[in-house]
N, CA, C and O atoms as a GROMACS GRO file, in nm:
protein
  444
    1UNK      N    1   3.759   7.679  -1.732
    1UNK     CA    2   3.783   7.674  -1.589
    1UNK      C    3   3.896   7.574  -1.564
    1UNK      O    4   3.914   7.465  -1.618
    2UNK      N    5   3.982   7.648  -1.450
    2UNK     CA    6   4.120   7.475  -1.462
    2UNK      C    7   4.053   7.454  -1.399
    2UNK      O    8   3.937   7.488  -1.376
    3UNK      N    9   4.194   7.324  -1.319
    3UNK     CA   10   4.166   7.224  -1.213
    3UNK      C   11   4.134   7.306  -1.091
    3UNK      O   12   4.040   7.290  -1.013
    4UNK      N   13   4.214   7.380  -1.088
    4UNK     CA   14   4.213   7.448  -0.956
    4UNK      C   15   4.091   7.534  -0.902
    4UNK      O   16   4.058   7.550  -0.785
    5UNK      N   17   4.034   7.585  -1.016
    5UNK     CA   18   3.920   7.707  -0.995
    5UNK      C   19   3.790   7.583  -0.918
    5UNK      O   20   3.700   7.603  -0.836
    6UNK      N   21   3.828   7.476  -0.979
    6UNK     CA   22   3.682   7.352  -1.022
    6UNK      C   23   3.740   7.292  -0.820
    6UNK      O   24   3.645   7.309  -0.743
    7UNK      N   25   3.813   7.259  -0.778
    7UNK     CA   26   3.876   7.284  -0.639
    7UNK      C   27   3.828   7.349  -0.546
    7UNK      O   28   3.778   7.310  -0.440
    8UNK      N   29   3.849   7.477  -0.598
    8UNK     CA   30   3.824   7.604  -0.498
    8UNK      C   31   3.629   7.595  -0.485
    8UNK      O   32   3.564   7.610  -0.381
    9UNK      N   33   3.564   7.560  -0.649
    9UNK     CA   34   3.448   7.575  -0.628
    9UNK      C   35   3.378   7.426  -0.518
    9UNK      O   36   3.275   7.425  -0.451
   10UNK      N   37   3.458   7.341  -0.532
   10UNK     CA   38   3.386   7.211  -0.485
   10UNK      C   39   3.424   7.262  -0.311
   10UNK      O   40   3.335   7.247  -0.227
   11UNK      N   41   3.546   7.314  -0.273
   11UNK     CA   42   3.561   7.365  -0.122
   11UNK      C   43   3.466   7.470  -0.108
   11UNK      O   44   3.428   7.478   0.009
   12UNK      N   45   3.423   7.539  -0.171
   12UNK     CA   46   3.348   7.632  -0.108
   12UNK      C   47   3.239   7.531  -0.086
   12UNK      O   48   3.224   7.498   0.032
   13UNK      N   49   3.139   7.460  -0.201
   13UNK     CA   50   3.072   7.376  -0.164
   13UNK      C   51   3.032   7.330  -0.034
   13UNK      O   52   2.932   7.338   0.037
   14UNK      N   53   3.143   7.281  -0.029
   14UNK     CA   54   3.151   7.171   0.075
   14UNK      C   55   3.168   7.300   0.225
   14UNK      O   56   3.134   7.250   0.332
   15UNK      N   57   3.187   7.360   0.228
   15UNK     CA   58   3.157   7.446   0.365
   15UNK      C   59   3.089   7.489   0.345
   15UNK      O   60   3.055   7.530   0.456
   16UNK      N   61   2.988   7.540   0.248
   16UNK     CA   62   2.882   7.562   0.268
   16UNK      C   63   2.768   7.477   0.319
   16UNK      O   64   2.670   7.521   0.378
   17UNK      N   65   2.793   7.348   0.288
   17UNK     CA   66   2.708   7.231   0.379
   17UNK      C   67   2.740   7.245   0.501
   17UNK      O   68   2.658   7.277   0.588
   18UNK      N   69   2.862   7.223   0.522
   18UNK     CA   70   2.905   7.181   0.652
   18UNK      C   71   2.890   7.314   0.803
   18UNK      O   72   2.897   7.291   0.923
   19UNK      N   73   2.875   7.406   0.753
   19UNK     CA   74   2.841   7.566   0.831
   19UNK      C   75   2.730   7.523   0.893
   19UNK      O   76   2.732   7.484   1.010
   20UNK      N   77   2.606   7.526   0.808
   20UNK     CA   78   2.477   7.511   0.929
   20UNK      C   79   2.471   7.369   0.980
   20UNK      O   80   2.393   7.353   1.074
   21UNK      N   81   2.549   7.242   0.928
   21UNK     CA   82   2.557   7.122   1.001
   21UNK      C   83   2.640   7.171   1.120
   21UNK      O   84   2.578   7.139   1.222
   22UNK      N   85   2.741   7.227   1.147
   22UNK     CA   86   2.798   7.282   1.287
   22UNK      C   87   2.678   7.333   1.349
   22UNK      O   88   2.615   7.278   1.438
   23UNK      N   89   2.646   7.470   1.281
   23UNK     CA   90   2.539   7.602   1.363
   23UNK      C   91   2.450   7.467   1.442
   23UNK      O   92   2.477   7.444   1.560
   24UNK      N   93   2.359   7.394   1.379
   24UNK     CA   94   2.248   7.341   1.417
   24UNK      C   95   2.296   7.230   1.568
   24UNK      O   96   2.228   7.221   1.670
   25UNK      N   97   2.408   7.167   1.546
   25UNK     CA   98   2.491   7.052   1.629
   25UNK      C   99   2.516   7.178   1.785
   25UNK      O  100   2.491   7.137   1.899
   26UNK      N  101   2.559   7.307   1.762
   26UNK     CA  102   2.611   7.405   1.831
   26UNK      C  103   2.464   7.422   1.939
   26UNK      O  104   2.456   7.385   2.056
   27UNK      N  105   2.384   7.472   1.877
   27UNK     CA  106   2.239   7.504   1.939
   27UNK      C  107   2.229   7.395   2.007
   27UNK      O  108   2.265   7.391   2.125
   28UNK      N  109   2.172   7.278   1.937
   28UNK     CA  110   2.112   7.132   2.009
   28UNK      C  111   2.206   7.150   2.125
   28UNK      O  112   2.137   7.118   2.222
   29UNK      N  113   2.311   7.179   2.164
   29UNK     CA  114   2.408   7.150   2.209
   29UNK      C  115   2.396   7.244   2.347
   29UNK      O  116   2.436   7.211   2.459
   30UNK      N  117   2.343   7.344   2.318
   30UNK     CA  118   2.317   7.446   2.412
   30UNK      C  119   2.201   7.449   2.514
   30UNK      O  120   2.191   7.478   2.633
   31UNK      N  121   2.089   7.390   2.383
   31UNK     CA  122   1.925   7.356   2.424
   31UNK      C  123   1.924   7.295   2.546
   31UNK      O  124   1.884   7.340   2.654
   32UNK      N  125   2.002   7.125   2.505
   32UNK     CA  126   2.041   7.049   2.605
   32UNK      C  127   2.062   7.020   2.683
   32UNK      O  128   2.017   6.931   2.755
   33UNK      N  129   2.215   7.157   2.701
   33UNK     CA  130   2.293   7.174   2.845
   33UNK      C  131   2.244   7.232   2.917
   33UNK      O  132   2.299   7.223   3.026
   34UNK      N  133   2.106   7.334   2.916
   34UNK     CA  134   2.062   7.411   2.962
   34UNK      C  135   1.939   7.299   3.111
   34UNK      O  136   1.910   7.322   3.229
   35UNK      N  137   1.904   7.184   3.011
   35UNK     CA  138   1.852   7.090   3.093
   35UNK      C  139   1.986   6.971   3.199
   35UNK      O  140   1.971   6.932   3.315
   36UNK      N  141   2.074   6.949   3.128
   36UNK     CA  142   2.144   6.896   3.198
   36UNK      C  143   2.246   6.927   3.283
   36UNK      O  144   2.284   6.843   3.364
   37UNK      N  145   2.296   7.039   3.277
   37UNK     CA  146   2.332   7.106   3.371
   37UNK      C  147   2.299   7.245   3.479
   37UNK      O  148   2.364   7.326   3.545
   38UNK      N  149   2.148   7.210   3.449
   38UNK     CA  150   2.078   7.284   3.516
   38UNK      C  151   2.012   7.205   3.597
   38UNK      O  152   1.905   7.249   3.640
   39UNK      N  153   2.056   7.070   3.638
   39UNK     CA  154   2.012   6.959   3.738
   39UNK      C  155   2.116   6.942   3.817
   39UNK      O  156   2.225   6.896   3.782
   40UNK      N  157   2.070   6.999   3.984
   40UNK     CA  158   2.197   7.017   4.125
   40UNK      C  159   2.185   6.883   4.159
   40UNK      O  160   2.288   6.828   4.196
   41UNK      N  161   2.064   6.806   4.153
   41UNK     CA  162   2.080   6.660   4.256
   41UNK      C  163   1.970   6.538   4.194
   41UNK      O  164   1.857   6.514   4.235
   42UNK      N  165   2.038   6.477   4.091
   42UNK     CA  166   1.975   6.368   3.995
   42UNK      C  167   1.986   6.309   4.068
   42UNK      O  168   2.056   6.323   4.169
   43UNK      N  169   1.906   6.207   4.029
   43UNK     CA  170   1.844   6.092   4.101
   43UNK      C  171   1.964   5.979   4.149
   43UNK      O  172   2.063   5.991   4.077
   44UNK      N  173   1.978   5.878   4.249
   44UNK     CA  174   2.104   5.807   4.227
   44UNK      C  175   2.091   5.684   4.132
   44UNK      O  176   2.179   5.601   4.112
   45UNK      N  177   1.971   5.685   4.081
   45UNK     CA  178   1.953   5.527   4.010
   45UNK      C  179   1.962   5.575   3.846
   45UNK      O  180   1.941   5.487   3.762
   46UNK      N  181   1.988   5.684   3.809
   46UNK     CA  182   2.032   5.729   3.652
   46UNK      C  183   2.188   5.680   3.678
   46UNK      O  184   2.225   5.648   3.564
   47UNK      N  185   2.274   5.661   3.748
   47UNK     CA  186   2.384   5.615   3.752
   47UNK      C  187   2.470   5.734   3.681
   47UNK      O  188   2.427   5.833   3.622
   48UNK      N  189   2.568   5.703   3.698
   48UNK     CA  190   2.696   5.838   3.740
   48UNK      C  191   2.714   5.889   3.582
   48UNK      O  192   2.736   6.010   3.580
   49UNK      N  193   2.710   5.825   3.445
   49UNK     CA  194   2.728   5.904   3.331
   49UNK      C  195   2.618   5.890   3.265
   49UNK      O  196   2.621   5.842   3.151
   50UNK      N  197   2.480   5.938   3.336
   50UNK     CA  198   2.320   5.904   3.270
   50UNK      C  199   2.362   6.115   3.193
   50UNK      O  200   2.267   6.185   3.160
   51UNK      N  201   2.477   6.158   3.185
   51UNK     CA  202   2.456   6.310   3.116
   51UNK      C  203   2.498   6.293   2.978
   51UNK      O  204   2.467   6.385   2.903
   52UNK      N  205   2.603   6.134   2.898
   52UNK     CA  206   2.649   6.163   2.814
   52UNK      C  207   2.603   6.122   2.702
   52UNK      O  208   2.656   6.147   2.594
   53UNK      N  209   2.465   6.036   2.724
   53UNK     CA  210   2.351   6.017   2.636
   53UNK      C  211   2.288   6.102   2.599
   53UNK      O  212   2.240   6.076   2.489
   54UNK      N  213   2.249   6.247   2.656
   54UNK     CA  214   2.184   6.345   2.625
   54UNK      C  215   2.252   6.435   2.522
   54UNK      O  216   2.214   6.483   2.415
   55UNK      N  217   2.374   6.441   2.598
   55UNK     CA  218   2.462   6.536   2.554
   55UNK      C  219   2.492   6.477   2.406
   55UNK      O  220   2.497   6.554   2.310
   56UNK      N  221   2.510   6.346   2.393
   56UNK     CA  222   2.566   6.300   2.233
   56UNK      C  223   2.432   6.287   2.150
   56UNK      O  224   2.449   6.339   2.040
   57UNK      N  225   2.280   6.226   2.170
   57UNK     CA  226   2.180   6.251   2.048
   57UNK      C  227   2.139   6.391   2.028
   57UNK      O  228   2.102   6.417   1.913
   58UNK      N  229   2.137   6.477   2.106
   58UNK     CA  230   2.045   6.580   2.083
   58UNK      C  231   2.155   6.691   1.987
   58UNK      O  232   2.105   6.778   1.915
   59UNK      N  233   2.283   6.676   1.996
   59UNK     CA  234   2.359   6.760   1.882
   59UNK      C  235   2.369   6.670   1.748
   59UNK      O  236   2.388   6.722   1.638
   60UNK      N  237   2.360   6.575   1.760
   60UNK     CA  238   2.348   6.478   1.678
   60UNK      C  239   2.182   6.532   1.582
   60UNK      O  240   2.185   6.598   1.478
   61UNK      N  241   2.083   6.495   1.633
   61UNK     CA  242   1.956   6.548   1.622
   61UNK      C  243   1.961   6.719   1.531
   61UNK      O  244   1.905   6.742   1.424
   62UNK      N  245   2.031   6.803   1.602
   62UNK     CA  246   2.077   6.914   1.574
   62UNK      C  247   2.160   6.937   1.394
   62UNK      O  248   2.132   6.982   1.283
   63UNK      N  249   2.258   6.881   1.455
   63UNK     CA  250   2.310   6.820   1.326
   63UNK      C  251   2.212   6.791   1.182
   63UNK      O  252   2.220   6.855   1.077
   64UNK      N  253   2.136   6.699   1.205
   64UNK     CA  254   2.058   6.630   1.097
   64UNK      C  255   1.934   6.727   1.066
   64UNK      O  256   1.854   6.696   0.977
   65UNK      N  257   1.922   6.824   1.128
   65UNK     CA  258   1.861   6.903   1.102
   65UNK      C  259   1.940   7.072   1.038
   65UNK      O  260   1.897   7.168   0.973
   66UNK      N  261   2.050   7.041   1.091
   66UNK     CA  262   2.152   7.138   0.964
   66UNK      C  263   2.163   7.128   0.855
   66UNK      O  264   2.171   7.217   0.771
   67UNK      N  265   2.165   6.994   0.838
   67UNK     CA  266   2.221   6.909   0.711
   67UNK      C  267   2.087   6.894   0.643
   67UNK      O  268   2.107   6.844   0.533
   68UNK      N  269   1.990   6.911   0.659
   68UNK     CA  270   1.865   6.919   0.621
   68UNK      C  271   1.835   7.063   0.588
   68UNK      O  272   1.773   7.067   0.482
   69UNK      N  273   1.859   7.201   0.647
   69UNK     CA  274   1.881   7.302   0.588
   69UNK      C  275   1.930   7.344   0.471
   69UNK      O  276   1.872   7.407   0.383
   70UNK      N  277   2.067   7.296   0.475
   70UNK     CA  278   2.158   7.317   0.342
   70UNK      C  279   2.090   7.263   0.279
   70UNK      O  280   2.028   7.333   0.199
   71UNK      N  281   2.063   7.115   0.277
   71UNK     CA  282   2.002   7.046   0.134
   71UNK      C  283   1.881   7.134   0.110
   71UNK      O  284   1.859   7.150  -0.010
   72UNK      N  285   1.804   7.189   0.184
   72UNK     CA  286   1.675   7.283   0.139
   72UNK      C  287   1.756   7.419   0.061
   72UNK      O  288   1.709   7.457  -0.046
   73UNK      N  289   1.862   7.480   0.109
   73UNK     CA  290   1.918   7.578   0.070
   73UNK      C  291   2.003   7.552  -0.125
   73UNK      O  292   2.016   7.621  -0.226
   74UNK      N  293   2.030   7.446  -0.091
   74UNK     CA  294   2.101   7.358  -0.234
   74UNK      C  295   1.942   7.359  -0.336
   74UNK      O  296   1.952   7.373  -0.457
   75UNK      N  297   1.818   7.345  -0.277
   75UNK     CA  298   1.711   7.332  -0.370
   75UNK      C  299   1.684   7.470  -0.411
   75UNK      O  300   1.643   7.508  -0.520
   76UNK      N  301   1.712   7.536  -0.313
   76UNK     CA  302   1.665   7.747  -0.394
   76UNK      C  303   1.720   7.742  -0.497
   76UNK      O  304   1.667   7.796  -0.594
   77UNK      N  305   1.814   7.693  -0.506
   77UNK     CA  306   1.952   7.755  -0.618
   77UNK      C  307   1.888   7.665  -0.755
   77UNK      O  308   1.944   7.672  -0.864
   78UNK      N  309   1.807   7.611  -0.741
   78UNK     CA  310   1.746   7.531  -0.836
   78UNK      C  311   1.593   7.557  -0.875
   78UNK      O  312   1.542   7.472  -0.947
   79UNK      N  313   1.508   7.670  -0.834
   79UNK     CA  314   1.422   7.712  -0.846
   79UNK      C  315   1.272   7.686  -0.732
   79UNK      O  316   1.154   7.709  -0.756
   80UNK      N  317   1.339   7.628  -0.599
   80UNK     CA  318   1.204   7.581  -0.518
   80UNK      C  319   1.204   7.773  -0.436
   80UNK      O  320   1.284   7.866  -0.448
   81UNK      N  321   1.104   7.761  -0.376
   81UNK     CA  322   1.067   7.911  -0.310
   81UNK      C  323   1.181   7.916  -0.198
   81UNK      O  324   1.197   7.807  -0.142
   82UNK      N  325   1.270   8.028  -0.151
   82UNK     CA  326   1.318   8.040  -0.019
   82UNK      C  327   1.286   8.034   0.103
   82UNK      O  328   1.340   7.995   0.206
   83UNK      N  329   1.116   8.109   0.052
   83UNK     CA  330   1.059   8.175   0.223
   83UNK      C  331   1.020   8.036   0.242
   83UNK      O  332   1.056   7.999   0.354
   84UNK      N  333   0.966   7.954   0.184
   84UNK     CA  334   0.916   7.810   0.211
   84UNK      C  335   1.031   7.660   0.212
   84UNK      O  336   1.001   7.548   0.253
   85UNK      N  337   1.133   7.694   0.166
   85UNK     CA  338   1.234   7.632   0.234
   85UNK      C  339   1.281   7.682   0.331
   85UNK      O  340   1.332   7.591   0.396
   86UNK      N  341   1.296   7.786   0.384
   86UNK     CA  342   1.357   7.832   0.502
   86UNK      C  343   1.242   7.817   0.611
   86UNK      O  344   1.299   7.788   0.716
   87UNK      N  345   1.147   7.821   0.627
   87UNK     CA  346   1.008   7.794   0.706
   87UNK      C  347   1.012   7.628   0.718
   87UNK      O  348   1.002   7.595   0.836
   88UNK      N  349   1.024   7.505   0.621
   88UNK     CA  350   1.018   7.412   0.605
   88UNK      C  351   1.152   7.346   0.669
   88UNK      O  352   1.160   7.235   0.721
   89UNK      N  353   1.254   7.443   0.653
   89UNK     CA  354   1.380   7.372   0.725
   89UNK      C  355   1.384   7.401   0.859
   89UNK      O  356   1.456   7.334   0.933
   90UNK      N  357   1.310   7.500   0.904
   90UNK     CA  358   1.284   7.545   1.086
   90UNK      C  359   1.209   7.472   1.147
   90UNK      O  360   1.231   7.451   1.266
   91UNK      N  361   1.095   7.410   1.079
   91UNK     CA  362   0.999   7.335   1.144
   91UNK      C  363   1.070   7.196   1.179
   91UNK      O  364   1.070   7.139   1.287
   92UNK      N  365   1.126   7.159   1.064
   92UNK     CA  366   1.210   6.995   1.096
   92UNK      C  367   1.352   7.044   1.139
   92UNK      O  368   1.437   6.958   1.164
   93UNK      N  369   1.373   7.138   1.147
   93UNK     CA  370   1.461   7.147   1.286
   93UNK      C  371   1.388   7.158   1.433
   93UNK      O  372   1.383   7.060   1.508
   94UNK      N  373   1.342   7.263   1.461
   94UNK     CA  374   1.210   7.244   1.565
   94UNK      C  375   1.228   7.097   1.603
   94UNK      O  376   1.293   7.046   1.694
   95UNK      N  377   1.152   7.043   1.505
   95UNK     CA  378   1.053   6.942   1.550
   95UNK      C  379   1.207   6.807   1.604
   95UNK      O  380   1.211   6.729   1.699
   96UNK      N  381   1.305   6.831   1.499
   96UNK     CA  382   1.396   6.739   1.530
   96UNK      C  383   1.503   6.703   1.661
   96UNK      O  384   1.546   6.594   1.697
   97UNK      N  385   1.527   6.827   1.711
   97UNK     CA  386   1.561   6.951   1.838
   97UNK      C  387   1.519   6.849   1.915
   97UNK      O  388   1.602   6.771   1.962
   98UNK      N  389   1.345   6.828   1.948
   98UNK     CA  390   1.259   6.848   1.997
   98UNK      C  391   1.254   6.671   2.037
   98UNK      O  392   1.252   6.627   2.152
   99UNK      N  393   1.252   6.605   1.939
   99UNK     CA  394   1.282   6.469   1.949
   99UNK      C  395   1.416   6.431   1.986
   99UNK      O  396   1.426   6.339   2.066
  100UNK      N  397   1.528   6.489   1.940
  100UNK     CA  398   1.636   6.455   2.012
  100UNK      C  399   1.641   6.485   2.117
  100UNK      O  400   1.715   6.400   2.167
  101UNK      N  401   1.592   6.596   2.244
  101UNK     CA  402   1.552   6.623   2.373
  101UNK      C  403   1.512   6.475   2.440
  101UNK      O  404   1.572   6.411   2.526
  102UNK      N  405   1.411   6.451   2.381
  102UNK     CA  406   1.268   6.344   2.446
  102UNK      C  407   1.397   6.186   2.455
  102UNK      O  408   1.440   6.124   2.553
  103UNK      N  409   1.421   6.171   2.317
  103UNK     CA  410   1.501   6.057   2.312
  103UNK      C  411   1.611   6.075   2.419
  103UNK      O  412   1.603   6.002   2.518
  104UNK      N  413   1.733   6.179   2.411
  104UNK     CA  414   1.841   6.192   2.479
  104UNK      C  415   1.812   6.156   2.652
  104UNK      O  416   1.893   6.087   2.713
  105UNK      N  417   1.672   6.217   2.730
  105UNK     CA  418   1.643   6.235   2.816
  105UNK      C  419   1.578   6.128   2.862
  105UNK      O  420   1.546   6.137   2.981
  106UNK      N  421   1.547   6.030   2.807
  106UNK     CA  422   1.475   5.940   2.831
  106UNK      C  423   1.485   5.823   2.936
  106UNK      O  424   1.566   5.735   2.908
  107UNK      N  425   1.412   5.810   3.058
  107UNK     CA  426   1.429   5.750   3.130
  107UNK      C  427   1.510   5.804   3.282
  107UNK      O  428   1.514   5.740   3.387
  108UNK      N  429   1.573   5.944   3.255
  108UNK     CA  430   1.622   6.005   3.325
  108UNK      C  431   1.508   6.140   3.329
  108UNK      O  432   1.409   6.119   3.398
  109UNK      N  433   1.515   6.254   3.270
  109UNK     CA  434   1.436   6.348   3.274
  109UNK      C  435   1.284   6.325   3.211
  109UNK      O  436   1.176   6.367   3.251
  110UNK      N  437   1.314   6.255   3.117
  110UNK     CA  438   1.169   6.269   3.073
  110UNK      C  439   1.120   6.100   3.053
  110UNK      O  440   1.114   6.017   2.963
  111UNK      N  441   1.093   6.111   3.188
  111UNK     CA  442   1.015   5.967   3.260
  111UNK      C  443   0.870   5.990   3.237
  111UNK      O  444   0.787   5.908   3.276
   0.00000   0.00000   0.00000
């Protein structure tokens, strides 16, 4: 194998991590907006940029739960079960989603 093939294999690699770290950041991202800009008349004591705390943990949250996919997806290729990494990487996404919501919102929506 040259240099180059050993290159091409470490880039594919590496977007292959980085794909569902986007996908997952993309969603959180959507989940989110769906609460924060689906609010006509917030409160006046959240103060004027109480939206960009939400908006930055919960894709964040999203994120770490992409990046937690792949690494489950990096373990198939090594002999762990699929259907049970792919079940195992939904739940701690779920669940991570789910906490980045609570945290992001905190003190503003979810008082």
């Amino acid at each position: 194998m040259t240099q180059q093939d050993q290159l091409e294999n470490h880039r594919m690699e590496w977007i292959s991590f980085i794909k569902p770290i986007l996908i997952g950041a993309v969603v959180a991202f959507l989940v989110i907006s769906f609460f924060v800009f689906g609010l006509n008349n917030p409160a006046p004591e959240w103060g004027r940029f109480w939206k960009i705390r939400p908006l930055i943990i919960t894709p964040l949250a999203g994120a770490v739960g992409g990046a937690f996919y792949a690494y489950m997806q990096s373990r198939v290729n090594r002999g762990f079960n699929r259907t049970a990494a792919v079940l195992i990487s939904l739940l701690v996404y779920i669940i991570g989603v789910w906490l980045g919501v609570v945290l992001g919102l905190d003190g503003t929506l979810w008082d």
